[in-house]
N, CA, C and O atoms as a Tripos MOL2 file, in Angstrom:
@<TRIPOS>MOLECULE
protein
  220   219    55     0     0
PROTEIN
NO_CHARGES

@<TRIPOS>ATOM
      1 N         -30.9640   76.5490  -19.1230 N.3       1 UNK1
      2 CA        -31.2150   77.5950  -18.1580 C.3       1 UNK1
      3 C         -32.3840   78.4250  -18.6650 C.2       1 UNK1
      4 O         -32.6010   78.6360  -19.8580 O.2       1 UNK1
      5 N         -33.1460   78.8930  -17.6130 N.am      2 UNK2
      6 CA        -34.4930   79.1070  -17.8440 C.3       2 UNK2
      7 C         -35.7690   78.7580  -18.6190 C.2       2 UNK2
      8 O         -36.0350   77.5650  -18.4770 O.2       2 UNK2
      9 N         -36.3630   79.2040  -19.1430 N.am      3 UNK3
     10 CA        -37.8440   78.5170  -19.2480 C.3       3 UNK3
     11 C         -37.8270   77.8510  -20.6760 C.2       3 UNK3
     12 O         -36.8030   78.1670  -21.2810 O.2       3 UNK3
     13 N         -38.6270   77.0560  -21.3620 N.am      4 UNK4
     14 CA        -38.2190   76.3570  -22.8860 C.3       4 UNK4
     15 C         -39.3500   77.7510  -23.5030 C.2       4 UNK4
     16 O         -40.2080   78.4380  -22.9490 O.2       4 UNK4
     17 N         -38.9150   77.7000  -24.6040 N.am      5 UNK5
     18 CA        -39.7290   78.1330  -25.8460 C.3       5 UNK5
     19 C         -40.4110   77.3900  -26.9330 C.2       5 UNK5
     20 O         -39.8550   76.7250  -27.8060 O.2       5 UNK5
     21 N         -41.7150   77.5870  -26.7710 N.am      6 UNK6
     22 CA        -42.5310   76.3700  -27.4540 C.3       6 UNK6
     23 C         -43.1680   77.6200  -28.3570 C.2       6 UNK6
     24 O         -43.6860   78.7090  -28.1070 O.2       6 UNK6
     25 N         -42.7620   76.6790  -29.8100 N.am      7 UNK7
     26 CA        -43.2920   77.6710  -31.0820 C.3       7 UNK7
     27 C         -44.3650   76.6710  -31.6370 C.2       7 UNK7
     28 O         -44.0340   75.4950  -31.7900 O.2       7 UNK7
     29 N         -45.4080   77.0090  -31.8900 N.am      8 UNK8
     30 CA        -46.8470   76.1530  -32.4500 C.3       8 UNK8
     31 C         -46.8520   77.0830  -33.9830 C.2       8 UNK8
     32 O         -46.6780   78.2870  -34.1760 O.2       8 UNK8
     33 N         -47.1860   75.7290  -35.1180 N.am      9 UNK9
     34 CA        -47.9190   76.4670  -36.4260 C.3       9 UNK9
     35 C         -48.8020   75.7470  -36.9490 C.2       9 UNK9
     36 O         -48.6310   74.5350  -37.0830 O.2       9 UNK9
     37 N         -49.7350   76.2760  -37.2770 N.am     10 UNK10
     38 CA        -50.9120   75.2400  -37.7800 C.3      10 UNK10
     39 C         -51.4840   74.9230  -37.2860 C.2      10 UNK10
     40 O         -51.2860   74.4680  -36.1600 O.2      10 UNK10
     41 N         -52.8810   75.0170  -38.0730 N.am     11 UNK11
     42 CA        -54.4970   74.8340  -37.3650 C.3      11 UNK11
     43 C         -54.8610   75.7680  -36.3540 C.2      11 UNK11
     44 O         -54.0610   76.6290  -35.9860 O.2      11 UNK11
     45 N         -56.3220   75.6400  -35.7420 N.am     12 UNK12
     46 CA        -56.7560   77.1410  -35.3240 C.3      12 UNK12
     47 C         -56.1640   77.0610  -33.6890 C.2      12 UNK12
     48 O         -55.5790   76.1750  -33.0650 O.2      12 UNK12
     49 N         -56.6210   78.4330  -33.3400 N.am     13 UNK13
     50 CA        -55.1660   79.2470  -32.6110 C.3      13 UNK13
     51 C         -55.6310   78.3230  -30.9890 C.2      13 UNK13
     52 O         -54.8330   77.9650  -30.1220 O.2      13 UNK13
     53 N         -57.2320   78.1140  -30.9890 N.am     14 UNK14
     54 CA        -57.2470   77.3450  -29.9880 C.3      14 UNK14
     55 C         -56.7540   75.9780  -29.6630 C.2      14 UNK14
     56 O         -56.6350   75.6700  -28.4770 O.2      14 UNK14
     57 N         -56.4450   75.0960  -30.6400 N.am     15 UNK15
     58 CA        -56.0700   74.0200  -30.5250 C.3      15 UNK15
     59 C         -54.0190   74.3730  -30.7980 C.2      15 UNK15
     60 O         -53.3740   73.3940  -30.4240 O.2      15 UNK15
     61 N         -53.4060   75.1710  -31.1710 N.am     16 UNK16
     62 CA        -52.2670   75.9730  -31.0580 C.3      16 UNK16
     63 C         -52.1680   75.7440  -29.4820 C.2      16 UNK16
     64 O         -51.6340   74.7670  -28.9570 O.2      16 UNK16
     65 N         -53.0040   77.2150  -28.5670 N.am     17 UNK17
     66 CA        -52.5680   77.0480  -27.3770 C.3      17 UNK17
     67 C         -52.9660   75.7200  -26.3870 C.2      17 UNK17
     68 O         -52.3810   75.4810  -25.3310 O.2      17 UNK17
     69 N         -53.6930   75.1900  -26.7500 N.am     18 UNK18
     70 CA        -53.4930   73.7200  -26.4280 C.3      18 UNK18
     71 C         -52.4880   72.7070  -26.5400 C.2      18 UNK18
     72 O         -52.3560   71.9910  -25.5480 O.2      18 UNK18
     73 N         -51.7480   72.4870  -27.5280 N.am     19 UNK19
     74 CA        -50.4990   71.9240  -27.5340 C.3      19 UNK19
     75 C         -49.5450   72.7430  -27.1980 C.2      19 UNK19
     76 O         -48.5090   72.1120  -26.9880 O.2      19 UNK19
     77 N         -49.4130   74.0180  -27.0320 N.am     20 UNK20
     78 CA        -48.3250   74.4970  -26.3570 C.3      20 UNK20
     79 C         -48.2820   74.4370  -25.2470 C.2      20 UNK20
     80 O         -47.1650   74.1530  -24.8150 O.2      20 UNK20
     81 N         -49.2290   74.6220  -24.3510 N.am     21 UNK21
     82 CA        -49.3410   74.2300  -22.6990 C.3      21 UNK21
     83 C         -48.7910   72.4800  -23.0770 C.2      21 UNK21
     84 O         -47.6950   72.1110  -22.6570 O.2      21 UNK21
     85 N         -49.5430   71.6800  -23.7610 N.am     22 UNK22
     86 CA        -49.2830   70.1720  -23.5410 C.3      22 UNK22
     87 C         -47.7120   69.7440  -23.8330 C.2      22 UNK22
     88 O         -47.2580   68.6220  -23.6110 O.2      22 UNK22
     89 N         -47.0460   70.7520  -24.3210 N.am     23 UNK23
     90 CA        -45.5130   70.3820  -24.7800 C.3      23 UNK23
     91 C         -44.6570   71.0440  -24.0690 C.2      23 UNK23
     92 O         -43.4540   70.7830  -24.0790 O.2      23 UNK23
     93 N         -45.3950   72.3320  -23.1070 N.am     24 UNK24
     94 CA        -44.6580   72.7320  -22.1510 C.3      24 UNK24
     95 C         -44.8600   71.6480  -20.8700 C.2      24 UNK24
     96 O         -43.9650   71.2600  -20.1180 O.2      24 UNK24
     97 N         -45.8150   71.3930  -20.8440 N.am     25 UNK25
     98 CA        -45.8040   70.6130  -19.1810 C.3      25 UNK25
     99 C         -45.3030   69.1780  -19.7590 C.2      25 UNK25
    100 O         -44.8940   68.5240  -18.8000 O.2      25 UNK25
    101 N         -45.1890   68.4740  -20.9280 N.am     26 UNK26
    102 CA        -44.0590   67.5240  -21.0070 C.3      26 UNK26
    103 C         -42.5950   67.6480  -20.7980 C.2      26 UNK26
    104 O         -41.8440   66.9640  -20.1030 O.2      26 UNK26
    105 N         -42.3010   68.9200  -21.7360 N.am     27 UNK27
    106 CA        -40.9300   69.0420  -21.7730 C.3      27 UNK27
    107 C         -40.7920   69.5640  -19.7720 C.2      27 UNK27
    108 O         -39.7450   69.2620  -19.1990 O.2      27 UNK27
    109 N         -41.4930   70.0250  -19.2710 N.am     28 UNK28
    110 CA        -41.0980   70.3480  -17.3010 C.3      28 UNK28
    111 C         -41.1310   69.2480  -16.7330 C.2      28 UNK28
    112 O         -40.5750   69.1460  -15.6400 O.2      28 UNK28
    113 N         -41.4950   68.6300  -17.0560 N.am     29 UNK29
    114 CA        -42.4710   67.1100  -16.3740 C.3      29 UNK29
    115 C         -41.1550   66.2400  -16.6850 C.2      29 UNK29
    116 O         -40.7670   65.8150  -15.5970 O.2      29 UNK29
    117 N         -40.3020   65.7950  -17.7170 N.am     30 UNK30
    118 CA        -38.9490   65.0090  -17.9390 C.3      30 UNK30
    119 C         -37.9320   66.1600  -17.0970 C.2      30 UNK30
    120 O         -37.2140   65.5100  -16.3370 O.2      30 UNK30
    121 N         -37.7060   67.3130  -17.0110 N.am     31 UNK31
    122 CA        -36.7930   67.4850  -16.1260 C.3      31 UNK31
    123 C         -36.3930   67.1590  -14.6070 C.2      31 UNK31
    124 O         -36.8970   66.1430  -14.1270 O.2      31 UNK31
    125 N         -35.6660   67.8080  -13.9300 N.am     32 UNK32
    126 CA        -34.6020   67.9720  -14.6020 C.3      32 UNK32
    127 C         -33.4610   66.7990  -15.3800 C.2      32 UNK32
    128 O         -33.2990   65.5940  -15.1870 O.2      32 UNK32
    129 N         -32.7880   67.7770  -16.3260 N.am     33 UNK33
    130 CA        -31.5280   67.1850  -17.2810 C.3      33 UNK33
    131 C         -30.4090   67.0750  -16.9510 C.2      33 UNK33
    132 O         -29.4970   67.7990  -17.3510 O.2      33 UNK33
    133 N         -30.2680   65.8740  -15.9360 N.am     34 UNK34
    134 CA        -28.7210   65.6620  -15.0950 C.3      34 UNK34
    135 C         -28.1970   64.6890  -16.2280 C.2      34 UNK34
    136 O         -28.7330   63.7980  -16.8860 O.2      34 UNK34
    137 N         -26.9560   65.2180  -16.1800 N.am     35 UNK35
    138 CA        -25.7070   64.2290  -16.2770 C.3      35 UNK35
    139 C         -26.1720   64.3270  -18.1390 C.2      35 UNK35
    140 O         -26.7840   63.5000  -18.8150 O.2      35 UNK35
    141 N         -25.7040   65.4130  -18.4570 N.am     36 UNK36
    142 CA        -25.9980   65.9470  -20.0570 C.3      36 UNK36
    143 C         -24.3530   66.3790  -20.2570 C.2      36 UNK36
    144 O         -23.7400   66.9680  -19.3670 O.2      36 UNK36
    145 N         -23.9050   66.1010  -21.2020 N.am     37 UNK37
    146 CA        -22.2800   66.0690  -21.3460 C.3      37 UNK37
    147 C         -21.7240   67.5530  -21.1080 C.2      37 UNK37
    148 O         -21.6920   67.8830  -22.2940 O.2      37 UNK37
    149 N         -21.2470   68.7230  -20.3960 N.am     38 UNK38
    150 CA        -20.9130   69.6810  -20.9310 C.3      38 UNK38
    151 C         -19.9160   69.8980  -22.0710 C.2      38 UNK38
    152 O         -19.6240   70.9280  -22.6790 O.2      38 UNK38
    153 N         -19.6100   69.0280  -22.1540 N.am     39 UNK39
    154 CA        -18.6840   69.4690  -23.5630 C.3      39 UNK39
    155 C         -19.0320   68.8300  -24.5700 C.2      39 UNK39
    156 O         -18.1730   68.3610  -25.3170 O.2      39 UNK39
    157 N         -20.7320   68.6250  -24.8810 N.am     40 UNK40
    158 CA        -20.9260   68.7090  -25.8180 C.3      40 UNK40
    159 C         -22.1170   69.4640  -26.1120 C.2      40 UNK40
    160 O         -22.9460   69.2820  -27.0040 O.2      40 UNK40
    161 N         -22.0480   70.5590  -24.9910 N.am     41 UNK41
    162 CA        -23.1210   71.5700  -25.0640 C.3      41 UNK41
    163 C         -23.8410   71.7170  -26.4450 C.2      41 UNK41
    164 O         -24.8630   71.1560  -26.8390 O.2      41 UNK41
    165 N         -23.0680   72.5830  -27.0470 N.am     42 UNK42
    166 CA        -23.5870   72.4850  -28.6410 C.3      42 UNK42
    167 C         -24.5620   71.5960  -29.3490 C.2      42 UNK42
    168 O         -25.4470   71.8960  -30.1510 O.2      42 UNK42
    169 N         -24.2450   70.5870  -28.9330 N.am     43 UNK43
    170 CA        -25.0130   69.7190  -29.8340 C.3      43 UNK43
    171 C         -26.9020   69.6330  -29.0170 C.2      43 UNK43
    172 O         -27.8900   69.4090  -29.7150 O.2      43 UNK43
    173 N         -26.9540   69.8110  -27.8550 N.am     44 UNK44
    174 CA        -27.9900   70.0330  -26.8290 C.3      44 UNK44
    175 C         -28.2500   71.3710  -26.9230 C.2      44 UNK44
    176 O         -29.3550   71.5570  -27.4330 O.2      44 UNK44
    177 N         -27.6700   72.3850  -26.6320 N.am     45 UNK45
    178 CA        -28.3780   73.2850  -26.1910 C.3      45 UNK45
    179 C         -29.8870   73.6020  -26.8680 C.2      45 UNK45
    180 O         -30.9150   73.7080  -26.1990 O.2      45 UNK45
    181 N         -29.8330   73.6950  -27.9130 N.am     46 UNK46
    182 CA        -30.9810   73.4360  -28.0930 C.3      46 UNK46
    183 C         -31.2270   72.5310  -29.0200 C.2      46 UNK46
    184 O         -30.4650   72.3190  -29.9630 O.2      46 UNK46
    185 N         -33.1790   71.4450  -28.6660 N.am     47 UNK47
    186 CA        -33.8690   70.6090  -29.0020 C.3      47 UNK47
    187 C         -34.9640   71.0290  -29.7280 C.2      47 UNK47
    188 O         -35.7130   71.9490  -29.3970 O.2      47 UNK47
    189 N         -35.0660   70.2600  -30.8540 N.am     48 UNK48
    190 CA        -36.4690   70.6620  -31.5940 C.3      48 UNK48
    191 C         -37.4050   69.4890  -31.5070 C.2      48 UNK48
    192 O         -36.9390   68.3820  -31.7760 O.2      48 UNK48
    193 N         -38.2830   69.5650  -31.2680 N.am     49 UNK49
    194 CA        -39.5330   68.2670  -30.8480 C.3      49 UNK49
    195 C         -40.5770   68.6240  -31.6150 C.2      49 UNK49
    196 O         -40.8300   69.8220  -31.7400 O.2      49 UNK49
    197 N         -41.2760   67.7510  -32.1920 N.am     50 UNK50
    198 CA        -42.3440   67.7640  -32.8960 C.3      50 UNK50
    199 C         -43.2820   66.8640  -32.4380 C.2      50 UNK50
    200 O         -43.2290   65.6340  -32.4330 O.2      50 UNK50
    201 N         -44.1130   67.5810  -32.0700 N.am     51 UNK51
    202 CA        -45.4720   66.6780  -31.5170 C.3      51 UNK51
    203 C         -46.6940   67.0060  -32.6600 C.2      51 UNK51
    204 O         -47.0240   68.0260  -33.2650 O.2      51 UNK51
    205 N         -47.1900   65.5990  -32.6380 N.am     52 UNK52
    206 CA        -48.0890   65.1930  -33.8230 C.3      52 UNK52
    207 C         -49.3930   64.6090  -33.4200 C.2      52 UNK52
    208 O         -49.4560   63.3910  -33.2560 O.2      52 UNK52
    209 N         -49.9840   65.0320  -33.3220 N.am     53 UNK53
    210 CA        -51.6250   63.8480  -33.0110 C.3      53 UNK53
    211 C         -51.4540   62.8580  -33.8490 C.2      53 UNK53
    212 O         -51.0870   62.8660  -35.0240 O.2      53 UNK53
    213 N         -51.8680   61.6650  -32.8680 N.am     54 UNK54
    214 CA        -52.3710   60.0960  -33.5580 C.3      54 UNK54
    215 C         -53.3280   60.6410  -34.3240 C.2      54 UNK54
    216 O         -53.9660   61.6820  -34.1660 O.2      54 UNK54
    217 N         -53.3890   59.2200  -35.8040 N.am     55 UNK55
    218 CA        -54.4810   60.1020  -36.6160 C.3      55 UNK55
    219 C         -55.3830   58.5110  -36.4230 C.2      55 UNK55
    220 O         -56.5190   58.3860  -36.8800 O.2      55 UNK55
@<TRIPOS>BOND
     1     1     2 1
     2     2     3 1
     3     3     4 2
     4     3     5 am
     5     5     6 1
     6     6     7 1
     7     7     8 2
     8     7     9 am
     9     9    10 1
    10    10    11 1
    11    11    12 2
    12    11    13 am
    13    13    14 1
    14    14    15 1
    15    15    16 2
    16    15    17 am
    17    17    18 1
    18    18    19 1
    19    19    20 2
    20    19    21 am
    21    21    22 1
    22    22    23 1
    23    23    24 2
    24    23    25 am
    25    25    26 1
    26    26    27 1
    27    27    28 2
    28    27    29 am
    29    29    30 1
    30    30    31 1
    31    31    32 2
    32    31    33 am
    33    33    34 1
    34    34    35 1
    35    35    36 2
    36    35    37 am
    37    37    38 1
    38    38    39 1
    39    39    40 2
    40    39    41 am
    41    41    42 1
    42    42    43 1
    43    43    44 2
    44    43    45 am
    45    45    46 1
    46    46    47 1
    47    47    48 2
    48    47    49 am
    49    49    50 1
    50    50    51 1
    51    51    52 2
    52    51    53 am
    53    53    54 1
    54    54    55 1
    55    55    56 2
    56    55    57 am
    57    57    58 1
    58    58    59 1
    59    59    60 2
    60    59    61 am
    61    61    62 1
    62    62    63 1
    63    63    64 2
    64    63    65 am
    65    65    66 1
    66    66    67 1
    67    67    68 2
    68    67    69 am
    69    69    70 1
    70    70    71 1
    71    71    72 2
    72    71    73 am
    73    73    74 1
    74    74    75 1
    75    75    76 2
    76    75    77 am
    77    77    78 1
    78    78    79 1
    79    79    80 2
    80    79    81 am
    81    81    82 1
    82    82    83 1
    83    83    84 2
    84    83    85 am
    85    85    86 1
    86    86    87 1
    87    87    88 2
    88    87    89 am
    89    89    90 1
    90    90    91 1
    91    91    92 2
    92    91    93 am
    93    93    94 1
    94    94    95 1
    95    95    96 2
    96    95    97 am
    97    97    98 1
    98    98    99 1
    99    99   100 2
   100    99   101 am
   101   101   102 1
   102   102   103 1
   103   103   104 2
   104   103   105 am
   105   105   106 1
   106   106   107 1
   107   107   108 2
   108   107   109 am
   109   109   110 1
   110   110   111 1
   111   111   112 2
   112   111   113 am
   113   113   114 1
   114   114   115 1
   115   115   116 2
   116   115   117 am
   117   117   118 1
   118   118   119 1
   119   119   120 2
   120   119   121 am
   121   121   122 1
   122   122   123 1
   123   123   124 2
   124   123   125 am
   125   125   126 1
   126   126   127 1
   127   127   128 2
   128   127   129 am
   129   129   130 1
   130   130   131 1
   131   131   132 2
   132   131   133 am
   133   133   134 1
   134   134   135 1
   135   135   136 2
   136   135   137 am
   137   137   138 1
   138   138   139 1
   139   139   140 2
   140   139   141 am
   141   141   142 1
   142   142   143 1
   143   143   144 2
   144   143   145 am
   145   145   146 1
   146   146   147 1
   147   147   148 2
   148   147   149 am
   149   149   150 1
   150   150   151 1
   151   151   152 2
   152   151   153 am
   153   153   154 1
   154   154   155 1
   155   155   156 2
   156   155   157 am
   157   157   158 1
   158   158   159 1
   159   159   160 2
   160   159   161 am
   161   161   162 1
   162   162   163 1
   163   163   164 2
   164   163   165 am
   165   165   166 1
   166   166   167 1
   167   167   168 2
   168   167   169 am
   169   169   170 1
   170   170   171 1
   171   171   172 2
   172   171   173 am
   173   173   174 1
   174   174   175 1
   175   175   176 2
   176   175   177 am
   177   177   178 1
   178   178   179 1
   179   179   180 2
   180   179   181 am
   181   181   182 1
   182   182   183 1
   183   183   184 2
   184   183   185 am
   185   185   186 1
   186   186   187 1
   187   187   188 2
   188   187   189 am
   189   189   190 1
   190   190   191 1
   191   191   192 2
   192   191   193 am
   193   193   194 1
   194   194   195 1
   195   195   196 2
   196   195   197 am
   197   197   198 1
   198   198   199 1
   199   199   200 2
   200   199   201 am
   201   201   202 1
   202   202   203 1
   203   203   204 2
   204   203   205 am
   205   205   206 1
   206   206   207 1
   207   207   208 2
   208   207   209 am
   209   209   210 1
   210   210   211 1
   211   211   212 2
   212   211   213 am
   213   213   214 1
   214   214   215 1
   215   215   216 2
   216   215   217 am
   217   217   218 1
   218   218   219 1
   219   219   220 2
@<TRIPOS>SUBSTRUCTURE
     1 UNK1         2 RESIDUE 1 A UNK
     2 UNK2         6 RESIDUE 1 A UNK
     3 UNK3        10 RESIDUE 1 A UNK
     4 UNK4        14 RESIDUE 1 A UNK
     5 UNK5        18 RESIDUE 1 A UNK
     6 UNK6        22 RESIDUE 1 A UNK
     7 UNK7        26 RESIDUE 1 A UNK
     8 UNK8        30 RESIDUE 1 A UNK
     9 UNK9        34 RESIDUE 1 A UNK
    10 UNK10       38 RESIDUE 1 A UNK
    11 UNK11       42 RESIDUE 1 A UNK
    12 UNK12       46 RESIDUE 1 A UNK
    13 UNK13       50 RESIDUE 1 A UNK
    14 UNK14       54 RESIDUE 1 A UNK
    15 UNK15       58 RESIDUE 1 A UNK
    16 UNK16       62 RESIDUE 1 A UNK
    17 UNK17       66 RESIDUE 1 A UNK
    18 UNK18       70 RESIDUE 1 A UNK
    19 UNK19       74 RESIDUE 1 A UNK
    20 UNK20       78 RESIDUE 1 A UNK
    21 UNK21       82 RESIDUE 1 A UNK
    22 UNK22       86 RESIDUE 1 A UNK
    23 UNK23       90 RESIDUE 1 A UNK
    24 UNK24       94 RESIDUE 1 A UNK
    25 UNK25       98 RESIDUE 1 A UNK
    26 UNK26      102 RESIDUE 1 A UNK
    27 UNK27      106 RESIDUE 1 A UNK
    28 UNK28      110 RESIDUE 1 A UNK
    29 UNK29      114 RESIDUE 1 A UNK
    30 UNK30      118 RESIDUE 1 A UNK
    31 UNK31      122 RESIDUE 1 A UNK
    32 UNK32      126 RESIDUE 1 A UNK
    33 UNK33      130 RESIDUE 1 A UNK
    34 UNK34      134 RESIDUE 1 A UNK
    35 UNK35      138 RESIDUE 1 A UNK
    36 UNK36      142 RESIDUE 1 A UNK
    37 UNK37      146 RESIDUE 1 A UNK
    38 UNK38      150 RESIDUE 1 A UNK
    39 UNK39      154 RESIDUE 1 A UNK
    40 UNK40      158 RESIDUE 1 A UNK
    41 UNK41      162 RESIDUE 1 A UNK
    42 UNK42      166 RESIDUE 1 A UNK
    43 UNK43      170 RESIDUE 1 A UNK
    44 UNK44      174 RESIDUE 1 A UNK
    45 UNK45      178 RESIDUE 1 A UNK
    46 UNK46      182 RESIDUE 1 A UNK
    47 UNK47      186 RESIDUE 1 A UNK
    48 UNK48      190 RESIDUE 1 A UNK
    49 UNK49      194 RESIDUE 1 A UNK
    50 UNK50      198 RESIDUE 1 A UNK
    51 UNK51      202 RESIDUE 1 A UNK
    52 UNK52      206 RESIDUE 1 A UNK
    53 UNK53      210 RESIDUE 1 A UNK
    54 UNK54      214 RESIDUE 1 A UNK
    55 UNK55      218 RESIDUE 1 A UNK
């Protein structure tokens, strides 16, 4: 319920808000999250994702 929170660290602040827009409009872009167990809320409620540039 409501909007995700995308935390960026590392490297300069412009390429920061660049992957945060790019990991917000992924993580909107797979919703919505039907048929997610409620009783095992806990273990979902919240996701940590790490996005990495190809090197």
């Amino acid at each position: 319920m409501g909007e995700p929170k995308v935390t960026v660290t590392g490297g300069p602040k412009a390429a920061q808000q660049a992957i945060a827009v790019s990991a917000m409009r992924a993580v909107l872009r797979a919703a919505p999250f039907k048929n997610l167990p409620t009783d095992q809320y806990d273990d979902w409620k919240e996701v940590t994702l790490n996005f990495e540039p190809a090197l």
